[in-house]
N, C-alpha and C positions, 0 to 999 in steps of 0.2 A: 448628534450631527457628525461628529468623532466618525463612527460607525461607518458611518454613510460615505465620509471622504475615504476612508480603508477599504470599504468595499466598491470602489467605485477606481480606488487605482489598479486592485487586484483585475478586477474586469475586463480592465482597460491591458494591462500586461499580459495576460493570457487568453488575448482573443477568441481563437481558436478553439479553448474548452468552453468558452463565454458560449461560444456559435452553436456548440454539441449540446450543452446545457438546454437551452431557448430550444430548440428541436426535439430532445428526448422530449422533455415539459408537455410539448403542442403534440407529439405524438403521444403520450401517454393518455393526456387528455378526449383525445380523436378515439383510442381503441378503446378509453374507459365508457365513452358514447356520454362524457360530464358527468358521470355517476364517480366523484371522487372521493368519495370514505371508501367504498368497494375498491377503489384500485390502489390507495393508499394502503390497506389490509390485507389485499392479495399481494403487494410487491412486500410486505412486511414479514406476512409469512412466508415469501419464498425466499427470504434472505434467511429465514430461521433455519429454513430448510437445506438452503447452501452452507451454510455454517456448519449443521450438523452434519450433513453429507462426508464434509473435507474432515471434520473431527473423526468420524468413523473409517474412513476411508486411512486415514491416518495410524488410526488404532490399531486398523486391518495391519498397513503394510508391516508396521513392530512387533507385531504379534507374528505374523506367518514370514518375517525375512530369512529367517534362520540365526540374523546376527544381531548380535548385540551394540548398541549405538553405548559408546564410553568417551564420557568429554574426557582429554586429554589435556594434562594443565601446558601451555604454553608456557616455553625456555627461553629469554630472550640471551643469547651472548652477546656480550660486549664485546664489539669492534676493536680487531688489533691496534695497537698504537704502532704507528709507525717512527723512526727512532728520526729525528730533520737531523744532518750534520750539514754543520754551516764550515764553510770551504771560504778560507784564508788568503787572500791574493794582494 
């Protein structure tokens, strides 16, 4: 029951993707024509596909940039101290 109240206030705070959600759903449904193992499998492989696309695509750019990607270790300095003089009256 946990569950259900968490997922029910998330809902409620993020209307808006709540609304996109309920729509993609009915639409996927509509183009699947109810056949839903098929469109569940089609949208599974093309996320495999997207995945592997961006990996390649990735591979590509390091491969032909010309340049060499080198992590740089971060320097942090320490902040000047500033000297307070405290003034006498």
């Amino acid at each position: 029951m946990e569950f259900f109240n968490k997922l029910g206030k998330v809902l409620a705070k993020k209307m808006d993707l709540t609304i996109m959600f309920i729509a993609a759903f009915i639409l996927f449904i509509y183009f699947t024509e109810g056949d839903l193992i098929a469109g569940v499998l089609t949208a599974f492989f093309a996320l495999i596909m997207y995945v592997s696309a961006t990996l390649l695509y990735q591979e590509y750019k390091q491969m032909y940039s010309g340049k060499t990607v080198v992590a740089k270790p971060v320097v942090k300095k320490a902040p000047a101290k500033k000297s307070a003089k405290k003034s006498k009256k």
